[in-house]
C-alpha positions, 0 to 999 in steps of 0.5 A, a space after each residue: 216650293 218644297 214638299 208639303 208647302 201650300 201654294 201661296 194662293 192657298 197660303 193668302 187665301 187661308 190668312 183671309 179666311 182666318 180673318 173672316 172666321 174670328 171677326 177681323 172681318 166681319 160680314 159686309 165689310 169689303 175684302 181687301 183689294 187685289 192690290 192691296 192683297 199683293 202689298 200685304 202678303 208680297 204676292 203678284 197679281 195672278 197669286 191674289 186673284 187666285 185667292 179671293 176666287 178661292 174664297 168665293 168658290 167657299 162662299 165667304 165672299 161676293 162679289 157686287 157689281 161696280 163696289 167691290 168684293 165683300 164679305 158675306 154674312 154667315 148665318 148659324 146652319 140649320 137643321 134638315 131631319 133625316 131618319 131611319 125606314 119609317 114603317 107605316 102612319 109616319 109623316 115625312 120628316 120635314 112634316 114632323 118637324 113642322 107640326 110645332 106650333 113654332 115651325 114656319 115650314 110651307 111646300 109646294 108641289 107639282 106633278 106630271 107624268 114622263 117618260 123615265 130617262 135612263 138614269 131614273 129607270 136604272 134607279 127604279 129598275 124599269 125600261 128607259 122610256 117607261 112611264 114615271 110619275 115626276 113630282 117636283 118640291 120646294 120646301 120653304 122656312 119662313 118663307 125662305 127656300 130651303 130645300 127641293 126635291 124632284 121624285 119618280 114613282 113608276 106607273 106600273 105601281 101605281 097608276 089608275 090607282 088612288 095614289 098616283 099623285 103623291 099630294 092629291 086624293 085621300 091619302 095625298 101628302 101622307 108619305 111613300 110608305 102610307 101611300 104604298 100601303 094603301 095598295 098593297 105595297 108594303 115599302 120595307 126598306 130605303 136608301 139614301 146616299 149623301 154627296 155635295 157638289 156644286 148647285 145647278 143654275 137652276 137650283 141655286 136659282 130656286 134656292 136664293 144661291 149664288 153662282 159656285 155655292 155648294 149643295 148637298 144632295 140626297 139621292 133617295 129609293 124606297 124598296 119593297 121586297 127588293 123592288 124600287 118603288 120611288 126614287 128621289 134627289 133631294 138637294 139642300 143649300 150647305 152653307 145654310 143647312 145641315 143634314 141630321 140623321 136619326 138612326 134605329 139601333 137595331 
C-alpha cells in the first residue's frame, strides 16, 4: 500500500456507502452478502467483514437476526435549540420550542438527593461526597425519546429552600437561572462543551439506539459570580438530531 492509499476495507466500505447515500441502495434493502462483497470488489473474507463493521460502526447498516444485514432508514435530523446565557423570565430552550401549538414535545423528570462523586464535585467546585440534588430527564418528540439529561444542583445552595426540586414547588420547571433568582442567586454565565462518542448501553437504551451508534453530549455548568451553581450532561442521538446554537453578538 503506498502512502495516502486507503486500506481496501475503508476502499469497500466507501463504494457501499456511496451506494446508500445516492439511493442505489435504498433503506430495507439487504446489503450485499460477505460473499458477495469479496466477488464483487476482489477482497478476502477478513477485508469484507471488516467493511460492513464499518458500516454498522457509522449506523447505515443493521444487522436482524437469522435475515441478514440491512440497510437502515435514514430520517432527515432534527433540530435541538442551543442559545447563548439567558437572563432572568426565559424558559429552557426545549421549553421555547414546544409552546408552538404544532410541538409534539413531553419530559419527565426524577429527582433525589446523592452524595457528589469526584467528577460532579470538581465540576461544581464542591467536596467529593457533599450533597447534590440529582435530576435525571427524558425529552420525548412525538413520543419518541429524543434527548436526556442528568443535572446536579449543590445542597449548599439550595436546600431547604423553595427550589430544591427543580420541577416541583412554585417555581418548579421554570429553569436554573429563574430558580437561582428566586433566592438570591443571580446566575450570569454558563458553559457548555460539545463531544460526540459512543452511546452508553443505557442511553442508547432510553434513546431507541443500537449498540455502536454515536451520541452527542453536552456537558452544561451555569455560574454565578464565578461559582458552579448547577451542572449537566445532556446527551442526544446524532444520527436523528442536530445540535443548533443561537448566539448574542455582543
Amino acid at each position: 500500500m503506498t502512502f495516502g492509499e486507503q486500506p481496501a476495507y475503508l476502499r469497500v466500505a466507501g463504494d457501499l456507502r456511496k451506494k446508500i447515500t445516492d439511493g442505489s441502495l435504498p433503506p430495507h434493502t439487504r446489503l450485499p452478502s460477505q460473499a458477495r462483497i469479496r466477488e464483487e470488489y476482489g477482497v478476502s473474507d477478513t477485508v469484507a467483514l471488516e467493511a460492513r463493521k464499518v458500516l454498522m460502526a457509522e449506523g447505515l447498516v443493521e444487522g436482524r437476526s437469522g435475515s441478514g444485514t440491512y440497510v437502515r432508514e435514514r430520517p432527515d435530523p432534527r433540530r435541538v435549540a442551543r442559545t447563548g446565557f439567558r437572563g432572568p423570565g426565559t424558559s429552557t430552550p426545549f421549553r421555547q420550542e414546544q409552546a408552538a401549538e404544532s410541538a409534539r414535545g413531553t419530559w419527565e423528570s426524577r429527582s433525589e438527593q446523592t452524595d457528589a462523586t469526584d467528577e460532579v464535585a470538581e465540576r461544581l467546585a464542591i467536596r467529593p461526597g457533599d450533597r447534590v440534588m440529582c435530576t435525571r430527564y427524558v425529552f420525548r418528540d412525538a413520543g419518541e425519546a429524543m434527548m436526556i439529561s442528568t443535572s446536579w444542583e449543590p445542597l449548599a445552595v439550595t436546600g431547604r429552600t423553595p427550589v430544591m426540586l427543580p420541577e416541583e414547588g412554585p417555581l418548579g420547571g421554570c429553569g436554573v437561572v429563574d430558580r437561582m433568582a428566586a433566592i438570591d442567586v443571580i446566575v450570569d454565565n454558563v458553559a457548555e462543551e460539545v463531544g460526540a462518542r459512543p452511546g452508553l448501553a443505557e442511553e442508547l437504551l432510553a434513546l431507541g439506539g443500537v449498540p455502536g451508534h454515536v451520541v452527542l453530549s453536552l456537558q452544561r455548568t451555569y455560574y454565578a459570580s464565578g461559582r458552579p451553581v448547577e451542572t449537566a450532561d445532556i446527551v442526544v442521538p446524532a444520527d436523528r438530531y442536530r445540535i443548533a446554537y443561537h448566539l448574542p453578538v455582543r
